[in-house]
Structure formats: structure tokens, C-alpha cells
N, CA, C and O atoms as a GROMACS GRO file, in nm:
protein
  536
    1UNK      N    1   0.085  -0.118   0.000
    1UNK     CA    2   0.000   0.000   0.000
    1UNK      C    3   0.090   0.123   0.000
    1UNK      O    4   0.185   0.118   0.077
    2UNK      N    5   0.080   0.190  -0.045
    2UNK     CA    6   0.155   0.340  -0.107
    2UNK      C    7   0.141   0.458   0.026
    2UNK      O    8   0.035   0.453   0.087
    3UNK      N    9   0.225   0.541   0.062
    3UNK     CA   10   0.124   0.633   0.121
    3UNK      C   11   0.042   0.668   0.118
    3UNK      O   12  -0.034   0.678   0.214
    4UNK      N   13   0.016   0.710  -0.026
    4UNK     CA   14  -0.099   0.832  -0.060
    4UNK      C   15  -0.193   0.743  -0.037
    4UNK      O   16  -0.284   0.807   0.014
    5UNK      N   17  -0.230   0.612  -0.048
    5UNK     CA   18  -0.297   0.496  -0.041
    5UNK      C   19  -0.364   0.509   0.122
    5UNK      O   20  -0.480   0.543   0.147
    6UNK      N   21  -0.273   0.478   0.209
    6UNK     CA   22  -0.242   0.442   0.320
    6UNK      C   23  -0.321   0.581   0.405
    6UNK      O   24  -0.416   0.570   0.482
    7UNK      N   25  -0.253   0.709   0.365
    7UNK     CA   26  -0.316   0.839   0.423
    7UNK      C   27  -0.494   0.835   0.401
    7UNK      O   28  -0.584   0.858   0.481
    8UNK      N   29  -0.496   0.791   0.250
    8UNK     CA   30  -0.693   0.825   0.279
    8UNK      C   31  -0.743   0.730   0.320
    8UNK      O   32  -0.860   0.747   0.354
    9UNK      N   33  -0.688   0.593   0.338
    9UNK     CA   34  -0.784   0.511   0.452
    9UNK      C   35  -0.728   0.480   0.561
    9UNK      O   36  -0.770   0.384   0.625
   10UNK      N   37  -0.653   0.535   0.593
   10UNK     CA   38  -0.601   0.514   0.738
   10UNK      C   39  -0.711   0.550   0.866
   10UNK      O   40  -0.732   0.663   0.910
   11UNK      N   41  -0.780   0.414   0.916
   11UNK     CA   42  -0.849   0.452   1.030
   11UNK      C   43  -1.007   0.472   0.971
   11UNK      O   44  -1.096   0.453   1.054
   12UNK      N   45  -1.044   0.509   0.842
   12UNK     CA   46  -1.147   0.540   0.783
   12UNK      C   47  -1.156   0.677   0.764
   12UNK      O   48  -1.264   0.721   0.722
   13UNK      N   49  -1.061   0.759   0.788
   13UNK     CA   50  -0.991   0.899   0.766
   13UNK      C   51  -1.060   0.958   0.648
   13UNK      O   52  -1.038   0.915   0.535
   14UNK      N   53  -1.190   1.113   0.688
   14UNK     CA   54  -1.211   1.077   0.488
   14UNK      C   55  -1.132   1.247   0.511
   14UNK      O   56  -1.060   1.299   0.426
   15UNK      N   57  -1.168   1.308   0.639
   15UNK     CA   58  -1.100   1.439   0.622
   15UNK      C   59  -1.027   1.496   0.747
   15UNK      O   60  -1.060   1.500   0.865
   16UNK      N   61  -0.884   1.550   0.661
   16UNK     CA   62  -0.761   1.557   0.733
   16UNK      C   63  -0.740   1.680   0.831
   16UNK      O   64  -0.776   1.788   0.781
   17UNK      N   65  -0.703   1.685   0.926
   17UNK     CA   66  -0.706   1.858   0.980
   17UNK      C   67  -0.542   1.963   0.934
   17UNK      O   68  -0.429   1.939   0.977
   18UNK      N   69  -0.570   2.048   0.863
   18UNK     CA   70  -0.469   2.112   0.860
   18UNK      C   71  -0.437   2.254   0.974
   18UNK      O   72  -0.347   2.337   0.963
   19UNK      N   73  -0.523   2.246   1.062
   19UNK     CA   74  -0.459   2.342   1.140
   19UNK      C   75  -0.557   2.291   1.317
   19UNK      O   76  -0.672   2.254   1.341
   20UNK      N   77  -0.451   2.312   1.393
   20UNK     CA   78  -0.492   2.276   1.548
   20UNK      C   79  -0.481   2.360   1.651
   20UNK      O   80  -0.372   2.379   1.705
   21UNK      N   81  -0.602   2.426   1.695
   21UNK     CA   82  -0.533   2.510   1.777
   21UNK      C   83  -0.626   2.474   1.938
   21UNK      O   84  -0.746   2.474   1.963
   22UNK      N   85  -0.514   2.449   2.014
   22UNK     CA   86  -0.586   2.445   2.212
   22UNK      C   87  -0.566   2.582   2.206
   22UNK      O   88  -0.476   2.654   2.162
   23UNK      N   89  -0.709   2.609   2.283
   23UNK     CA   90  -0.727   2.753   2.346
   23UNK      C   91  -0.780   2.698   2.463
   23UNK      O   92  -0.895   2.664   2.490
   24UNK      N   93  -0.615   2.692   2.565
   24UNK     CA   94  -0.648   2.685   2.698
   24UNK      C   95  -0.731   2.739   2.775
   24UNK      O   96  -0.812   2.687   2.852
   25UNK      N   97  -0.698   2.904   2.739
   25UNK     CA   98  -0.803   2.998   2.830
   25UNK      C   99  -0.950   2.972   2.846
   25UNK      O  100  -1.021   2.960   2.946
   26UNK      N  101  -0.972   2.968   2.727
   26UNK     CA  102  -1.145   2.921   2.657
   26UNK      C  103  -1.164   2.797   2.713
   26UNK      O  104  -1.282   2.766   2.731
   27UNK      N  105  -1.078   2.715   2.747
   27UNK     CA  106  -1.089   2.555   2.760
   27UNK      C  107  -1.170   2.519   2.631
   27UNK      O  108  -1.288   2.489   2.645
   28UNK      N  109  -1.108   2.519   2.491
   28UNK     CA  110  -1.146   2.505   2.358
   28UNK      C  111  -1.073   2.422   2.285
   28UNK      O  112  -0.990   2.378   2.364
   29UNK      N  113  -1.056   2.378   2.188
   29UNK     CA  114  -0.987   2.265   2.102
   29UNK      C  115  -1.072   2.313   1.958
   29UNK      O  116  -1.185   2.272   1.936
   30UNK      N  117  -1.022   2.378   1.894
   30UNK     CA  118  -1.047   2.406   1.730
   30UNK      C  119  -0.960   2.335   1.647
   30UNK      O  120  -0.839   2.338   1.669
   31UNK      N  121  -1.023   2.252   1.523
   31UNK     CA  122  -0.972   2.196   1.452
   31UNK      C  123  -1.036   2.246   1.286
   31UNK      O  124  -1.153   2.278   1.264
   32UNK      N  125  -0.967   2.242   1.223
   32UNK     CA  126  -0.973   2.283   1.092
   32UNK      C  127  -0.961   2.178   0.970
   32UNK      O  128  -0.845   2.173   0.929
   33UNK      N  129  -1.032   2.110   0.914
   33UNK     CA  130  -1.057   2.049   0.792
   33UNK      C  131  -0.975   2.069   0.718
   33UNK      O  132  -0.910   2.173   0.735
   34UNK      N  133  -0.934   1.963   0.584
   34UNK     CA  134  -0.896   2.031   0.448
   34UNK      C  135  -1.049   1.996   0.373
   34UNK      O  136  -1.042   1.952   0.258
   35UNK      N  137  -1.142   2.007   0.415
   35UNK     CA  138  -1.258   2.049   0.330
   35UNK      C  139  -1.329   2.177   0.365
   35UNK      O  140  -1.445   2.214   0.346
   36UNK      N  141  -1.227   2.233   0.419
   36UNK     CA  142  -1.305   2.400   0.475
   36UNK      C  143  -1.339   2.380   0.627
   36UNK      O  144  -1.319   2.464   0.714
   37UNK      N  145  -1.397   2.246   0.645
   37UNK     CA  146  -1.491   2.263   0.733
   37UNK      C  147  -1.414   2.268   0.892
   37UNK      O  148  -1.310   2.206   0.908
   38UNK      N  149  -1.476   2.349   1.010
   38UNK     CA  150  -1.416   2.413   1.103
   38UNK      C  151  -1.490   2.385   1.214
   38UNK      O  152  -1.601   2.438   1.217
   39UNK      N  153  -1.449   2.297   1.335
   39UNK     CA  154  -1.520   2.293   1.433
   39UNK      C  155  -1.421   2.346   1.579
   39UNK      O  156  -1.299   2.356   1.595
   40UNK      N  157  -1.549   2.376   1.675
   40UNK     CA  158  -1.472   2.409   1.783
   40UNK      C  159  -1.526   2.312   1.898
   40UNK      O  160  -1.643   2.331   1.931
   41UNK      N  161  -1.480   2.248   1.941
   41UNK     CA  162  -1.493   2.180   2.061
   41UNK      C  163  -1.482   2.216   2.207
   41UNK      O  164  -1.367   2.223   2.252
   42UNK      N  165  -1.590   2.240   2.295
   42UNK     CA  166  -1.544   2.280   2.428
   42UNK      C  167  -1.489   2.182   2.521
   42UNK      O  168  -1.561   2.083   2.518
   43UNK      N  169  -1.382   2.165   2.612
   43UNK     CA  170  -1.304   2.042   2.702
   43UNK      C  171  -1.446   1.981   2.738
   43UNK      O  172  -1.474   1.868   2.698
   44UNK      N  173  -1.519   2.041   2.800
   44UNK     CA  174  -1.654   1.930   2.912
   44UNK      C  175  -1.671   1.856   2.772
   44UNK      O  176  -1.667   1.738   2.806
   45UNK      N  177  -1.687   1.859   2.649
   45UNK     CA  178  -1.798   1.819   2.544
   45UNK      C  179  -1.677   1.722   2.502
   45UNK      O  180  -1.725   1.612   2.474
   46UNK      N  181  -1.514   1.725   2.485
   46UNK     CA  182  -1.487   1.636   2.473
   46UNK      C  183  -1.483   1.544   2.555
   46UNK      O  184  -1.533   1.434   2.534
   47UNK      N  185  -1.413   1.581   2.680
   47UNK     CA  186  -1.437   1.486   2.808
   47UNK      C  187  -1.499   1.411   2.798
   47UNK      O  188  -1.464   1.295   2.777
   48UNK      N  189  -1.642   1.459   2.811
   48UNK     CA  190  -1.750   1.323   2.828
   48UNK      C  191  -1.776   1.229   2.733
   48UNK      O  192  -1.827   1.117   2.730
   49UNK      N  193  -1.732   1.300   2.662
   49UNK     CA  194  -1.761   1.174   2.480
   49UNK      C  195  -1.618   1.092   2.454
   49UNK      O  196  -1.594   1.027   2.352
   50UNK      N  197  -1.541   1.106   2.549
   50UNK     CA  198  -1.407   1.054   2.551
   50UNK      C  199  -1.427   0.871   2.508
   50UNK      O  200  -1.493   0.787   2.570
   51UNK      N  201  -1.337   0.851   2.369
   51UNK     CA  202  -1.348   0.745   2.308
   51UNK      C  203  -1.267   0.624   2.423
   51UNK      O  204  -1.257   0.504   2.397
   52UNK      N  205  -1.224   0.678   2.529
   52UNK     CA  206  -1.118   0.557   2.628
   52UNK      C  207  -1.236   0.443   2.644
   52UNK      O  208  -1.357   0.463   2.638
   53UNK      N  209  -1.176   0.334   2.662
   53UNK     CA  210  -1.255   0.274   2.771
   53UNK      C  211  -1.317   0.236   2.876
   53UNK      O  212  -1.380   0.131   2.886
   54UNK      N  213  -1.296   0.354   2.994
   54UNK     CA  214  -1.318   0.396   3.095
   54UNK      C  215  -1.465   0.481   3.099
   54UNK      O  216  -1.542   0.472   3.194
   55UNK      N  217  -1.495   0.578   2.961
   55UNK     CA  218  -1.615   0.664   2.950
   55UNK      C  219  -1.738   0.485   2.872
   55UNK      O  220  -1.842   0.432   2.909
   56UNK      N  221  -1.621   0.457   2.742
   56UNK     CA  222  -1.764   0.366   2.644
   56UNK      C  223  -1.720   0.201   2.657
   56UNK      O  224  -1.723   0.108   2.576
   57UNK      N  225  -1.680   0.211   2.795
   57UNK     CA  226  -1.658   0.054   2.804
   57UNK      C  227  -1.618  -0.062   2.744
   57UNK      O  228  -1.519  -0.028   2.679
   58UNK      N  229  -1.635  -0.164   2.729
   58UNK     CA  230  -1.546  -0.251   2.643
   58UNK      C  231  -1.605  -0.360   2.593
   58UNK      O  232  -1.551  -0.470   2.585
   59UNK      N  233  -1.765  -0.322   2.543
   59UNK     CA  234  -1.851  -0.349   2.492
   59UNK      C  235  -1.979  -0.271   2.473
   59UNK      O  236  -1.975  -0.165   2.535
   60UNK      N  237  -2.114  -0.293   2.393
   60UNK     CA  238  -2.268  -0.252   2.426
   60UNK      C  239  -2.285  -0.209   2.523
   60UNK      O  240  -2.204  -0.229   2.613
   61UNK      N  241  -2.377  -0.147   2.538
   61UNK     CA  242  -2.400  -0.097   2.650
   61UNK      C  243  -2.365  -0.044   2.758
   61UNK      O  244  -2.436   0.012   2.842
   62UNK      N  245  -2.186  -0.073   2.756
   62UNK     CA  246  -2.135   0.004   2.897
   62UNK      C  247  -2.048   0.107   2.905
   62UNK      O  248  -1.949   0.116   2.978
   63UNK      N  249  -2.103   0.209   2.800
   63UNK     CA  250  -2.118   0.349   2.824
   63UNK      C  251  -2.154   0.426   2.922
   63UNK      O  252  -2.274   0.447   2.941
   64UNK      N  253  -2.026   0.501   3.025
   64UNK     CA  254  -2.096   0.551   3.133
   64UNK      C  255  -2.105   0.683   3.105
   64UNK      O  256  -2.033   0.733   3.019
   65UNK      N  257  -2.189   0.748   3.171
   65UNK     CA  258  -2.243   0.916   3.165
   65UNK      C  259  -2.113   1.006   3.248
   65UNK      O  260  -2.119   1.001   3.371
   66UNK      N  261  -2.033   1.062   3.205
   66UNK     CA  262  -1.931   1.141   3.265
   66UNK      C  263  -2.052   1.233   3.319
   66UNK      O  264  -2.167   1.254   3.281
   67UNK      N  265  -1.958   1.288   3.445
   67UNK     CA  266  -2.053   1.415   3.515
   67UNK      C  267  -1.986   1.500   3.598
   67UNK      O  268  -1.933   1.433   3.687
   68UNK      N  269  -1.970   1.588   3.608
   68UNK     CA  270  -1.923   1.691   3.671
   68UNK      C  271  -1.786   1.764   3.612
   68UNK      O  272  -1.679   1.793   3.665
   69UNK      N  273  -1.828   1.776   3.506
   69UNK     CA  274  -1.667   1.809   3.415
   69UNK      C  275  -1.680   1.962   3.344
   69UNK      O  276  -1.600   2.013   3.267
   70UNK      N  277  -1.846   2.038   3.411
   70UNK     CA  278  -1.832   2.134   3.331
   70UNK      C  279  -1.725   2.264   3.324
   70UNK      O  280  -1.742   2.357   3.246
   71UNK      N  281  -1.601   2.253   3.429
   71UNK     CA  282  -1.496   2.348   3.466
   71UNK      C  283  -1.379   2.232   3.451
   71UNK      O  284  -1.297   2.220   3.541
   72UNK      N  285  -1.376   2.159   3.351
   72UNK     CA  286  -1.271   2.093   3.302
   72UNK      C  287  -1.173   2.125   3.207
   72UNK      O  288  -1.203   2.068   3.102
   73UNK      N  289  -1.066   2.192   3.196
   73UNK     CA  290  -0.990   2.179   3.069
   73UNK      C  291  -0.875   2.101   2.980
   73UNK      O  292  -0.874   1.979   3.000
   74UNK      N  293  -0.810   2.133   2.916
   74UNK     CA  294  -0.717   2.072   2.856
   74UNK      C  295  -0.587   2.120   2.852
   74UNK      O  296  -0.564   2.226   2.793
   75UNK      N  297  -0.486   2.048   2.914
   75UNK     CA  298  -0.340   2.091   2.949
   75UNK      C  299  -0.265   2.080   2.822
   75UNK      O  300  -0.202   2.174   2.772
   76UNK      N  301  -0.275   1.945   2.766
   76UNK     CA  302  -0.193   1.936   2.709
   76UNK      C  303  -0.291   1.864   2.553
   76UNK      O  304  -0.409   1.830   2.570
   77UNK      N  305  -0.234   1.851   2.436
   77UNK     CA  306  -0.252   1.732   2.304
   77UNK      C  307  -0.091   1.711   2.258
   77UNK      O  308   0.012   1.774   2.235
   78UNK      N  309  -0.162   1.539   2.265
   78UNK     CA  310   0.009   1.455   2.196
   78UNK      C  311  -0.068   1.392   2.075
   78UNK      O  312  -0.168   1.321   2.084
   79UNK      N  313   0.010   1.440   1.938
   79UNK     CA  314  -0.016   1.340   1.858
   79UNK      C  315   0.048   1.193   1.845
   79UNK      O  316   0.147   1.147   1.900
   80UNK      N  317  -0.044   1.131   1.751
   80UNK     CA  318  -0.052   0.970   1.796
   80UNK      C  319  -0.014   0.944   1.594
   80UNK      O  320  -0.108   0.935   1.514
   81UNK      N  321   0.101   0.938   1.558
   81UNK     CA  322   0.158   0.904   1.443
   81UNK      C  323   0.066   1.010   1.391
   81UNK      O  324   0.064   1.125   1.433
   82UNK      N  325  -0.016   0.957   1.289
   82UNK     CA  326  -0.084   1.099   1.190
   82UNK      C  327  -0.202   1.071   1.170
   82UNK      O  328  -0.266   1.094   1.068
   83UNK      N  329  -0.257   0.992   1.325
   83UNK     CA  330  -0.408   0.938   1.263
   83UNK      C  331  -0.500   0.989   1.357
   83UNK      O  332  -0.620   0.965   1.346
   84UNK      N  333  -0.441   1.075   1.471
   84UNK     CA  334  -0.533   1.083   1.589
   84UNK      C  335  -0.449   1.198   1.727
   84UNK      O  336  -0.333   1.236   1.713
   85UNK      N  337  -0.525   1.230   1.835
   85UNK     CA  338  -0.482   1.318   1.913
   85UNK      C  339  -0.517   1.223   2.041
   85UNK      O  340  -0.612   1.146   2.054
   86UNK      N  341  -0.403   1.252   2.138
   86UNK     CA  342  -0.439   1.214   2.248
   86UNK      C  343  -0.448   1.356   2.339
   86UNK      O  344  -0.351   1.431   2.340
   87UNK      N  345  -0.570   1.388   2.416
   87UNK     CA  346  -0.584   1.485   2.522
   87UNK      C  347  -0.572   1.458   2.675
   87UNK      O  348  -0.630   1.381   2.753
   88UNK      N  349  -0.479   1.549   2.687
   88UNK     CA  350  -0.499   1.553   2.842
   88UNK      C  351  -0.551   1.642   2.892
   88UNK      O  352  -0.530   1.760   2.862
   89UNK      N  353  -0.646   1.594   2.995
   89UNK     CA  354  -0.748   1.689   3.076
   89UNK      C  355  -0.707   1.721   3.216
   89UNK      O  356  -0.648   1.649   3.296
   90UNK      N  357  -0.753   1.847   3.231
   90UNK     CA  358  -0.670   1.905   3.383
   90UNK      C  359  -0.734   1.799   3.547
   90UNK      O  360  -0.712   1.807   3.667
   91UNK      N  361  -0.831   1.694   3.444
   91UNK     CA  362  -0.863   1.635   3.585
   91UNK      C  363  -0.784   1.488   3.587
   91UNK      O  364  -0.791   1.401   3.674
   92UNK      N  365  -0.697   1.489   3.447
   92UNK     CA  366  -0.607   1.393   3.498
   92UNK      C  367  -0.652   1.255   3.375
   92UNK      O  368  -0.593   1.150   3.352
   93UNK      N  369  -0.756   1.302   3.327
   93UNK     CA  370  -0.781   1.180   3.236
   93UNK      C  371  -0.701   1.178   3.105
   93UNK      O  372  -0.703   1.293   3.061
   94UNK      N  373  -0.621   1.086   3.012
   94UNK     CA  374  -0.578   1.108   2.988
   94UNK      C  375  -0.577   0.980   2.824
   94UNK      O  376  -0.534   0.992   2.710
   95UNK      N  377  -0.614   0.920   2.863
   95UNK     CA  378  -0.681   0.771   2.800
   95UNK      C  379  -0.717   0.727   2.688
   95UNK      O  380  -0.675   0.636   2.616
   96UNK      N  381  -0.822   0.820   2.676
   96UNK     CA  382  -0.847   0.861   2.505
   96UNK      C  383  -0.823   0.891   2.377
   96UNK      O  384  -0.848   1.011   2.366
   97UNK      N  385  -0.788   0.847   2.272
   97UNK     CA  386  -0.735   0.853   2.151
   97UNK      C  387  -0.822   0.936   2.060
   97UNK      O  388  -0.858   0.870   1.962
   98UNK      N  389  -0.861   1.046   2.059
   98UNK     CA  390  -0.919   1.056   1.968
   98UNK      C  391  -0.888   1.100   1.776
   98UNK      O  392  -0.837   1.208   1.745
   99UNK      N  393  -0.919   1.020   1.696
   99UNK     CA  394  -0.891   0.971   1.554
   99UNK      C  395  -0.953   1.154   1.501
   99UNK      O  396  -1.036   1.228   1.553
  100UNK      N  397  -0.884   1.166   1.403
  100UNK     CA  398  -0.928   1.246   1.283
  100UNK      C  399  -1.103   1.265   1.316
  100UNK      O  400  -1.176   1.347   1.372
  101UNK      N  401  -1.119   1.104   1.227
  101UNK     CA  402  -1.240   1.087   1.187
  101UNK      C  403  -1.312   1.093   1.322
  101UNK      O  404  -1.418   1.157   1.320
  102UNK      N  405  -1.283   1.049   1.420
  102UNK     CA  406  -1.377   1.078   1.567
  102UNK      C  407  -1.402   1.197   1.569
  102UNK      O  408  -1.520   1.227   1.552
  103UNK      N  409  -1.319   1.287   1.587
  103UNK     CA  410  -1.323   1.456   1.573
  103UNK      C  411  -1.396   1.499   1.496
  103UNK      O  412  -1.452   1.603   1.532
  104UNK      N  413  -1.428   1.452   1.377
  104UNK     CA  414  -1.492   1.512   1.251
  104UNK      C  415  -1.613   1.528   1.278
  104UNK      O  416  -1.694   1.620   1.272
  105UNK      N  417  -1.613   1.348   1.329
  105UNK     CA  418  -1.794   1.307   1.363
  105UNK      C  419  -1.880   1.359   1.490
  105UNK      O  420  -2.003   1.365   1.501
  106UNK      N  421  -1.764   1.401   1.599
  106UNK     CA  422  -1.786   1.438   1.719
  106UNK      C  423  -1.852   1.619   1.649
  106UNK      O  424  -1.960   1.668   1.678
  107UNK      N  425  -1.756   1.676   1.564
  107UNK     CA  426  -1.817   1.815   1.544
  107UNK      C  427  -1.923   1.807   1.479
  107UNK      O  428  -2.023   1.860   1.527
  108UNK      N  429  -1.930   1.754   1.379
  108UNK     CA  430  -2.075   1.691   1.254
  108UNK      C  431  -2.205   1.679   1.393
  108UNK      O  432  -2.313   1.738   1.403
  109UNK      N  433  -2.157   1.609   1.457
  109UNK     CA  434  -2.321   1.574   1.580
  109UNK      C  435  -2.273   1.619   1.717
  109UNK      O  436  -2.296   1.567   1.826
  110UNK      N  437  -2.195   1.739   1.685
  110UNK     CA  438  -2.187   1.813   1.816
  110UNK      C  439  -2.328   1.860   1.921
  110UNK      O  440  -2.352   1.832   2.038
  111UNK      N  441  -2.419   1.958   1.799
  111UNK     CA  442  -2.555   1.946   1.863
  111UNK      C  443  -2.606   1.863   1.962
  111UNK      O  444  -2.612   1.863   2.085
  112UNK      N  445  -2.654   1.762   1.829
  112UNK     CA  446  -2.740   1.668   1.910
  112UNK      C  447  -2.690   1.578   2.019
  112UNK      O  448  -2.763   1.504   2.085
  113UNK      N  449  -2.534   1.592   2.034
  113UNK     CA  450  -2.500   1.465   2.120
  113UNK      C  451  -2.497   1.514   2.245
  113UNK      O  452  -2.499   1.451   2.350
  114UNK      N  453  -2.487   1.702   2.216
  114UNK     CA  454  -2.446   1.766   2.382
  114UNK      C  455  -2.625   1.765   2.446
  114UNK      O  456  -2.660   1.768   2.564
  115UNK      N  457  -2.695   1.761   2.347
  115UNK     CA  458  -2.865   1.761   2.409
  115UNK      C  459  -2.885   1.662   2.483
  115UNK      O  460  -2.933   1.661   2.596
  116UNK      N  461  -2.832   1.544   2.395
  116UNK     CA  462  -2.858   1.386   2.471
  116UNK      C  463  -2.788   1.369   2.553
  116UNK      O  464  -2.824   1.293   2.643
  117UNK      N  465  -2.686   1.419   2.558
  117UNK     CA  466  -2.597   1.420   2.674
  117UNK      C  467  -2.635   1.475   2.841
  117UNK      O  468  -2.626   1.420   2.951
  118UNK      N  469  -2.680   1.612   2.794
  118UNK     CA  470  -2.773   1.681   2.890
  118UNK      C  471  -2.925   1.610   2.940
  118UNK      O  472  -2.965   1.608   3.056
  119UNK      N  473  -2.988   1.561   2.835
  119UNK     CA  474  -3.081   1.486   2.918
  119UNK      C  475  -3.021   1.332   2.996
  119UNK      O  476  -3.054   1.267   3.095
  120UNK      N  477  -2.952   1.322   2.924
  120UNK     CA  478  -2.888   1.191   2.998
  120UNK      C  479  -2.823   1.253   3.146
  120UNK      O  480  -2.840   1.183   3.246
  121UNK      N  481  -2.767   1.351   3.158
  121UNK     CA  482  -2.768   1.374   3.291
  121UNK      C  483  -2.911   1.445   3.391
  121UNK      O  484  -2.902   1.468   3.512
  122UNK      N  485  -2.991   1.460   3.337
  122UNK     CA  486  -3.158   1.507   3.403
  122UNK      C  487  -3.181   1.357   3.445
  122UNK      O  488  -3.202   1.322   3.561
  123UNK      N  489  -3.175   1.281   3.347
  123UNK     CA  490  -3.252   1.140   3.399
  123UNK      C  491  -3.204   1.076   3.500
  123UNK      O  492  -3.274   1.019   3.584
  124UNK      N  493  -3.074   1.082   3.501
  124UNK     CA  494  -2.976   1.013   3.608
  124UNK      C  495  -2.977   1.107   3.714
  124UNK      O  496  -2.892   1.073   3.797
  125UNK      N  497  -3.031   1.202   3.743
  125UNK     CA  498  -2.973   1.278   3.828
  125UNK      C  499  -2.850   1.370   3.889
  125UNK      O  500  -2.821   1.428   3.994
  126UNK      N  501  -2.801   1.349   3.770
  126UNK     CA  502  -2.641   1.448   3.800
  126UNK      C  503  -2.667   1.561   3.739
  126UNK      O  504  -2.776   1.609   3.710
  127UNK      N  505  -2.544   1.608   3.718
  127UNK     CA  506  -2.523   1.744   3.768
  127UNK      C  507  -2.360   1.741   3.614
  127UNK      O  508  -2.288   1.651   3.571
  128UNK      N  509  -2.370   1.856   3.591
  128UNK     CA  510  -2.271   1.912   3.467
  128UNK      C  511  -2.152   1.952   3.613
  128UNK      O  512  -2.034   1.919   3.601
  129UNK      N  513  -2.203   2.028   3.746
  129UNK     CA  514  -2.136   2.080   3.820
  129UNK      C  515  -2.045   1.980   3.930
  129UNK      O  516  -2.107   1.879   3.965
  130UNK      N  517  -1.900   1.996   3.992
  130UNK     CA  518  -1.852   1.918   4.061
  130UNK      C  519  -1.970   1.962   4.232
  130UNK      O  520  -2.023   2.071   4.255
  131UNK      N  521  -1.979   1.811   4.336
  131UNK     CA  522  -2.038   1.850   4.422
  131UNK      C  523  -2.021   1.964   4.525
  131UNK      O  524  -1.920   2.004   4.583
  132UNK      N  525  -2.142   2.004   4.531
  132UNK     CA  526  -2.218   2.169   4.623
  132UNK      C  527  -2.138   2.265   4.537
  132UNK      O  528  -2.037   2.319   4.583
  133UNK      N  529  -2.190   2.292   4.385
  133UNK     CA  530  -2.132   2.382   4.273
  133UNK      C  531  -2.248   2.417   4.182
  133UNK      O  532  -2.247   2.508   4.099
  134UNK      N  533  -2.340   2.340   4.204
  134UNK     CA  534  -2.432   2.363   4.109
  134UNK      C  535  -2.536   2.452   4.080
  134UNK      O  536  -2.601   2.438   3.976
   0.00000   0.00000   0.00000
């Protein structure tokens, strides 16, 4: 397999980021497409959607609801060869790989996933806030 081969399916990769920027202050993570397209990610919104196995378990169903991460940020990103970012979060998690294409898809259904996300914490009873913060 060739590079050029290798680069567009690597991982299921369909679009590449040419520019990365952590905005600590913001607790933000902006990533930039080579199809134009431009998302901004806030730390709580990656946090909780964190691809580790610790947040989506290691099968069906055992996806747990992160909670209390809404004053969470991001210290540091290590890239992972040329297919993915690893984040570290100021609460220490660190686990998570997240791919190109995770990123892409995470901004694509940013909306709807932070809604479901939010009712998923109404139903359970938690809280976005760490305890007596809320």
C-alpha cells in the first residue's frame, strides 16, 4: 500500500485537519478540515464523549455518563503518528485517543449529542457541576 494509499484510509480517515489550535483559556480545542470545514470543541464536550474505555466501556451498552466536568480543561494534546490526538485533561484523564475521523464526527453531531448528553444527565440525576457547585 503506497502512502498516498495508506493516508486516505487510514483509520477510515475521509478528512484531514490542517490546522490545530488548544485555546487553553477558553478551555477550547479548534480543529480545521482540508474540506473547509471548522469545528470548535469545548473540554466538558470532549471529556465526556471521551473514546477511552473507561467513558464507552469494552462493549454494548457500557457506556458511562461522565458528570461533573463542566470546569474541566485541557493541558496538554500529543499526537498519535498521523491518525489521531491524544488529550490531556486538567482532571487527569488522559486515555483517550481521539482519531481524525472521531473529531470530525464528534463536530458533525456536536448538537445533538451535547442535548442527549444533557438529558442523559436530568434522567440520572447528575449534575454538569462538581459536588455543592451547582
Amino acid at each position: 500500500m503506497s502512502d498516498e494509499q495508506f493516508a486516505s484510509d487510514a483509520f477510515g480517515t475521509k478528512h484531514w485537519p490542517v490546522e490545530v489550535r488548544l485555546k487553553k483559556e477558553e478551555k477550547r480545542l479548534e480543529v480545521d478540515f482540508d474540506n473547509g470545514q471548522t469545528f470548535s470543541y469545548p473540554a466538558e464536550f470532549l471529556r465526556v464523549h471521551s473514546p477511552s474505555a473507561e467513558v464507552q466501556g469494552h462493549g454494548p451498552g457500557q457506556k458511562q455518563t461522565v458528570s461533573a466536568r463542566r470546569h474541566v480543561g485541557i493541558m496538554s494534546l500529543e499526537a498519535i503518528g498521523h491518525y489521531a490526538l491524544r488529550i490531556v485533561f486538567d482532571d487527569l484523564h488522559d486515555s483517550g485517543i481521539y482519531s481524525w475521523k472521531l473529531l470530525y464526527e464528534l463536530g458533525e453531531d456536536q448538537d445533538r449529542l451535547w442535548v442527549e448528553y444533557l438529558a442523559e444527565l436530568e434522567a440520572k440525576g447528575l449534575s454538569r457541576d462538581p459536588r455543592g457547585r451547582r
